[in-house]
N, C-alpha and C positions, 0 to 999 in steps of 0.2 A: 564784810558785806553780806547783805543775806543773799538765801538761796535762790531768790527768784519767785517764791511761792507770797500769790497774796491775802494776805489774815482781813478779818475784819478787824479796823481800827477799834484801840483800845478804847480810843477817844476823839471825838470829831475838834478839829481845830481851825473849822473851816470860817468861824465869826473871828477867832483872833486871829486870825488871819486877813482877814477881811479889813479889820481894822488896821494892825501896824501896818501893814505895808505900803498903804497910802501914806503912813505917819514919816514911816523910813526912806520912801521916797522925796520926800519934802526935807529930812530931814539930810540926805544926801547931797542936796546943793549944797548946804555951807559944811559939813562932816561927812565924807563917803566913810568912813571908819567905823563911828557912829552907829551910823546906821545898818550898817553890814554886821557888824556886833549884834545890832538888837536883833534883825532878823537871824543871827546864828542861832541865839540862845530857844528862839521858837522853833528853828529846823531843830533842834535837838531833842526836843519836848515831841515835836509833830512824825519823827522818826522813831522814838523808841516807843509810838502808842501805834508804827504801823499806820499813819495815815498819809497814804500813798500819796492823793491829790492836794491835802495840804504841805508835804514835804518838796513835790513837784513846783506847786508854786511860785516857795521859798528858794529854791534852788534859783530859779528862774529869774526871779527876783532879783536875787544877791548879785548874778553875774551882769545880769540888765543894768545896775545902777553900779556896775564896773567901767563896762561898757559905755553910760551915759556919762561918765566923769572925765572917757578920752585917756582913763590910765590903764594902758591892755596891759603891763608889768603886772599890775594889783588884781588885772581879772584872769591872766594865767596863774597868779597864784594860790588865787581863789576856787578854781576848776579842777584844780591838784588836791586842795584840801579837802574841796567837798565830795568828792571823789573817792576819796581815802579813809571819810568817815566811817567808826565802827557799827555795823548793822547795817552801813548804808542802803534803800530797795534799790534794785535796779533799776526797775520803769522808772524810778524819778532821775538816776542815772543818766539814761537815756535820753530822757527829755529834757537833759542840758546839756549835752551832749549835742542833740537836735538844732538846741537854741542859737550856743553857740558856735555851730558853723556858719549860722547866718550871718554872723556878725564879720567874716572872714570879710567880705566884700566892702565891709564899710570901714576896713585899715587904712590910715593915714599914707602908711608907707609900704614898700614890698619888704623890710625886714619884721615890721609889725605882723604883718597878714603873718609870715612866714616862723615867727614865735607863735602864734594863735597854732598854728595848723601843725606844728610837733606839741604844743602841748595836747593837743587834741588827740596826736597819735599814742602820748604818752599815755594817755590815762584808755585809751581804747586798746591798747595793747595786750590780746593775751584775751582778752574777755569777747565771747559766743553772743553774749547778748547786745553786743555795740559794735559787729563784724561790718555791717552793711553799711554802717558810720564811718567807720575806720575805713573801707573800700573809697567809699565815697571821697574824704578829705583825702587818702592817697591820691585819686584820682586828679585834686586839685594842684596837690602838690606835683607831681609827675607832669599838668600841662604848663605851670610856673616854671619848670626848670627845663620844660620845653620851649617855651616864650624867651628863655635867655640864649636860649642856643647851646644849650647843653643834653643834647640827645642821648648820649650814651647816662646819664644818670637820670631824666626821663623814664627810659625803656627798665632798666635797675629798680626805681621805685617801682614800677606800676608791674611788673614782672614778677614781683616775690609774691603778689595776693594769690590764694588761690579760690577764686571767686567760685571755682563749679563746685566746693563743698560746702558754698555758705547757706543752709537750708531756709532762711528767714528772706534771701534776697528773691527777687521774681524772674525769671527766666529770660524775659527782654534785657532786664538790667544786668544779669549775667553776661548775655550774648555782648551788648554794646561794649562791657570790661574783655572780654576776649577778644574780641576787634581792636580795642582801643588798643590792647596790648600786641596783635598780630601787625597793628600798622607801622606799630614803634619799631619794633623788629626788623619791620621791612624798610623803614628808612632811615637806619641803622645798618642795615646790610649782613644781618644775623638771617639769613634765608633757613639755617638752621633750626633754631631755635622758633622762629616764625610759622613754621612747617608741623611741631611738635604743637605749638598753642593752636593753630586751627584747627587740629583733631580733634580738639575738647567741645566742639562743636558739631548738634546731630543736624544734621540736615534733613531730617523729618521735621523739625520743626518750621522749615519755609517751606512746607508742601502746602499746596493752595488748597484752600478751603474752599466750599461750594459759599454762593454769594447767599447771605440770610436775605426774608423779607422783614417789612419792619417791624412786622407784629412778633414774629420769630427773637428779635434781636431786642425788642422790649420785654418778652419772655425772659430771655438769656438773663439780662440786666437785672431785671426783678429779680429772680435766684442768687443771681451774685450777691446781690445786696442783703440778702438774706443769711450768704453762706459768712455775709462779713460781719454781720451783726452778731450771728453766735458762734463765731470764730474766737478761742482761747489765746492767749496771750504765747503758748509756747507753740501754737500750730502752724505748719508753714502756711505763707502769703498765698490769698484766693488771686491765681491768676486770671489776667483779663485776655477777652476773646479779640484780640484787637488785632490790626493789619500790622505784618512784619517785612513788608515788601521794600522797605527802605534797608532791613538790614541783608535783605538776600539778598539784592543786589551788591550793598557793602562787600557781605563776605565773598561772592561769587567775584565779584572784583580785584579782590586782593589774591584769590586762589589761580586768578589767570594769572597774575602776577607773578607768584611764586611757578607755576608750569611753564611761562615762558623763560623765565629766569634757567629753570632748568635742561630748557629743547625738551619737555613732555608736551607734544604737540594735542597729542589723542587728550588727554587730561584738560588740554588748554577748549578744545570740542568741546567735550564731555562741558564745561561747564560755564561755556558759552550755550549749548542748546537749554540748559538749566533758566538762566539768563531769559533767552527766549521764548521759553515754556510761564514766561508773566504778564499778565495784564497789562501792567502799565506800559507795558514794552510793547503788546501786539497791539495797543492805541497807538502809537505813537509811530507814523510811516518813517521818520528819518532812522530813529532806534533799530526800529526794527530791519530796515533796507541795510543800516552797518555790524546789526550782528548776523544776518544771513549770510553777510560777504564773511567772516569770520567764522564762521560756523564751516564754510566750506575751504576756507584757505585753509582752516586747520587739519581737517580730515582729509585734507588732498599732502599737506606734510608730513603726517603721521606714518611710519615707516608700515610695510604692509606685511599683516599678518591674519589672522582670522576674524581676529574681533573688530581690527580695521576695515577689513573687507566687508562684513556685514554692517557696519556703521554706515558705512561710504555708501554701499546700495540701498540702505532706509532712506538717509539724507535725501540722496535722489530722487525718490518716491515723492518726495514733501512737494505739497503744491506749491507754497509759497515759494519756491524757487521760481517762478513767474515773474517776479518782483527785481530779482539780481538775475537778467539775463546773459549777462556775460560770465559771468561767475559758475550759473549753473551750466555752459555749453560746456565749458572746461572739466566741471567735474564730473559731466558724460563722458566725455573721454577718458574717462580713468576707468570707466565702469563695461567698456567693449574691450574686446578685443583685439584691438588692431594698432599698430602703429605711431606713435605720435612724434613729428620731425620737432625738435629742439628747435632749431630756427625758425619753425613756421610758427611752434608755441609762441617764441618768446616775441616775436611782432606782431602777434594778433594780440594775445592777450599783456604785453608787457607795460605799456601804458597803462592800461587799465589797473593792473597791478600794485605798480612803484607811483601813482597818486593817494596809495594807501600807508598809512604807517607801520603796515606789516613791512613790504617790501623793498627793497630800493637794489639797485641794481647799481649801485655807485659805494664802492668800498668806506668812501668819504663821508658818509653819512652822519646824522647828528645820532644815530643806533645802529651800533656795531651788529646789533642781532639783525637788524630790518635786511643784510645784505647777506647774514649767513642765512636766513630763511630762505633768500632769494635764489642762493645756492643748492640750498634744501631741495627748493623745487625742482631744478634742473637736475637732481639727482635722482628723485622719486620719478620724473619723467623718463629716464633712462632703463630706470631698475622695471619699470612697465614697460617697456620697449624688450628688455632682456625674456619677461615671464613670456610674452605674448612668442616670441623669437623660440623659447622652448617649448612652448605648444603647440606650435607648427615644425617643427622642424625635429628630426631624430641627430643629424649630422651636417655641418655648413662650415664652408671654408672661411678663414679670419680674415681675409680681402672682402667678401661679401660681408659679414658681418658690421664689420668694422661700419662700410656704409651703408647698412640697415638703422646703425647708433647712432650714427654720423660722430664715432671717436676714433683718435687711435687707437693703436694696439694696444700700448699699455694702458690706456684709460679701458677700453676694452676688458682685456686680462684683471683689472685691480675692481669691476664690477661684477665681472662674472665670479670671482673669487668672494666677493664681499655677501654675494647671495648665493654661494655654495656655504659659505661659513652660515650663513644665517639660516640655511635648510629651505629656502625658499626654493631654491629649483637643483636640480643636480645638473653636473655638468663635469667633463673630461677636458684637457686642451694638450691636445698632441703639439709641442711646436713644431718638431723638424719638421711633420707633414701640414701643419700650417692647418690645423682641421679640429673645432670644437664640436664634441660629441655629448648631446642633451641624452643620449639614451640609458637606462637606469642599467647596470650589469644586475643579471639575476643568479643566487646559483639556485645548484641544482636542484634543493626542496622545493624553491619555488619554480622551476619549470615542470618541475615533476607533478606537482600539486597541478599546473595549470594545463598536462599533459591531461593527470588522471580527470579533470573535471571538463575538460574538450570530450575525451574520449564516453565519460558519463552522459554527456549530453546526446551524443550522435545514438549511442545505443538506446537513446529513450526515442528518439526521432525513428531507430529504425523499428521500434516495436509499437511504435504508434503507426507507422505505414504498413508493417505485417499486420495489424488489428484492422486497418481501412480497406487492404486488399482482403481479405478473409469477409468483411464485411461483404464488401461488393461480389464476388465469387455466389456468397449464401443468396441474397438477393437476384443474383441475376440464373441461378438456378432455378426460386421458386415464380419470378414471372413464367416462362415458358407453361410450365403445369398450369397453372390459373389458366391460362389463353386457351389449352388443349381441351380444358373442362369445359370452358364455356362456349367451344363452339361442339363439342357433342351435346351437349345439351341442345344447343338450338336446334 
């Protein structure tokens, strides 16, 4: 096969051309054999003078009036040979390659399509310059073997391309193969493997662009078309300026999937706000009314910690929480200090809640997560009942506490322990004396540290009052003289 480079033909063969293949194609009804001969012996001639566009043709040709006789046995073996011709060009390669995949859809049978689309792999195999092809007919194959209910060899096929190194293919077309392939994954139940192919995705690439005017975007187009007219045959594809909001949402879709899959609640936020930060979402009041409620169920489940806590009071800020007023009262109370009784939560807001497919508050559920979320909650309501209890209080007896949490003891004991482990608040628990002590032990550097800097302070305090008294003293010295002066004088 040659190298890809293309010569000026040695000789144009673009009039015999012209001619037999009408001949060959007539000649094709009553001899496909025939005729397939004659045009061989011309592709032979029209390839070793290098003439690209008549060899292309031929190609095209040969396989077309394969095709047209209904015998796909004689046209995969026809795609094999011409394939494997010595000098073969590529482009004309290619552009049978091109042809017949079209012909996939017009197979009698599913074992017919399914000989067309490994021969097709076969001869695309291994070869840079028919990658996108090869992608492509995988792709067919992979939703065939989807359609029989065969998933796990599905996910197999279409999992081995590695589409982000194909430098020919176009970036959308990429994206849509690493989707295709992250969904397989995911309904497949490989969360694993699903989680590693999403990465291969920048999410720079669904950052919103500023909206063009028209004259801007007939600008754009012109240049395209330009950059694609003297665009070289080995240079990568002039991408297009086009809208990708069908695939952000996609992937932004399947990413909650995989966060809720795992309880990364902050993660499952994170890319619901993402979501929400779209056009076509801030048009649309129903969308946008269900990922606000979302947006705040999940930063109110997100376990608390610093980058929680400042997500949680931005959220809050958002005006659109005007829209979800039940939703937003609730995630005020996360964001005070004070109080929240479990019971009183879960009847105000519990309805509201478990009509959602986040929550449910019945073990029985058609999702097992929808009730441990719901659990989630009532534990994140506590674990804020706990912080707020250590910020008012240095020392409280476990009788009082207990009904500050409204738990028992040991529910009590196994929270305060679970955010002493997590460093969120410290705490002591004396049992015989029945008495939880929030106060931090200090030693001695740091009392000594906080002696020497009490004691820095006062002696600056008292040498600023020795500077104010010395002032005053000078001052109320030099009135008296002034007075004395002025009235000798008079």
């Amino acid at each position: 096969m040659s190298d890809g480079q293309i010569f000026k033909p040695d000789k144009d063969f673009t009039k015999e051309v012209d001619k037999q293949l009408p001949e060959a194609q007539e000649l094709a009804k009553d001899n496909v054999q025939a005729a397939i001969e004659k045009l061989t012996l011309l592709e032979k001639q029209s390839r070793q003078a290098s003439d690209l566009a008549s060899t292309s043709r031929l190609l095209v040709g040969i396989v077309t009036i394969c095709k047209d006789s209904a015998d796909w046995g004689l046209l995969n073996e026809q795609v094999l040979l011409l394939s494997k011709k010595h000098g073969q060009l590529k482009q004309a390669t290619t552009k049978m390659v091109q042809v017949v995949m079209g012909f996939i859809d017009e197979a009698p049978s599913a074992d017919k399509k399914l000989s067309v689309i490994e021969t097709l792999r076969t001869v695309t195999e291994g070869k840079i310059f028919v990658e996108v092809e090869r992608a492509r007919v995988t792709r067919i194959l992979s939703n065939m073997k989807k359609e029989q209910g065969d998933l796990n060899a599905a996910a197999d096929i279409l999992c081995e391309l590695q589409v982000e190194t194909f430098g020919s293919m176009e970036r959308r077309e990429k994206t849509e193969f690493i989707l295709d392939q992250v969904g397989l994954c995911i309904e497949k139940g490989d969360w694993t493997q699903a989680g590693i192919l999403s990465r291969k995705i920048s999410t720079k690439y669904f950052s919103r662009k500023p909206a063009k005017t028209p004259e801007q975007k007939a600008k754009d187009d012109k240049e395209r078309e330009e950059k694609v007219k003297n665009r070289s045959v080995d240079d990568p594809p002039i991408e297009k300026d086009d809208d990708v909001t069908d695939l952000k949402l996609r992937y932004y879709e399947q990413q909650i999937t995989l966060a809720k899959q795992d309880d990364k609640y902050l993660e499952a936020c994170k890319h619901y706000r993402q979501v929400l930060d779209t056009e076509s979402v801030e048009n649309n009041p129903d969308q946008l009314h269900a990922v606000l409620q979302r947006v705040i169920y999940y930063i109110i489940l997100a376990p608390h910690d610093n980058e929680q806590s400042d997500l949680l009071h931005r959220i809050n800020t958002d005006t659109r929480n005007s829209l979800v007023p039940s939703e937003a009262s609730l995630l005020k109370l996360f964001t005070i200090p004070e109080l929240m009784r479990w019971p009183l939560v879960s009847s105000q807001y519990g309805s509201t809640l478990c009509s959602t497919d986040v929550f449910s508050a019945s073990p029985s559920s058609d999702d097992p997560k929808a009730h441990t979320r719901w659990e989630d909650l009532r534990k994140r309501v506590i674990e804020h009942n706990v912080r707020v209890v250590a910020k008012y209080y240095t020392r409280i007896e476990m009788g009082r506490l207990t009904q500050l949490l409204d738990l028992d003891e040991d529910e009590t004991e196994s929270y305060i322990s679970q955010l002493v482990t997590a460093k969120t608040v410290y705490a002591k628990i004396d049992r015989p004396a029945r008495v939880v002590s929030f106060a931090k032990t200090r030693d001695a550097d740091e009392v000594l540290n906080e002696w020497s800097g009490s004691v820095k302070g006062l002696l600056g305090l008292l040498e600023r009052i020795d500077h104010l008294i010395t002032k005053e003293e000078m001052m109320a010295n030099i009135q008296p003289k002034e007075g004395a002066k002025g009235i000798k004088a008079h």
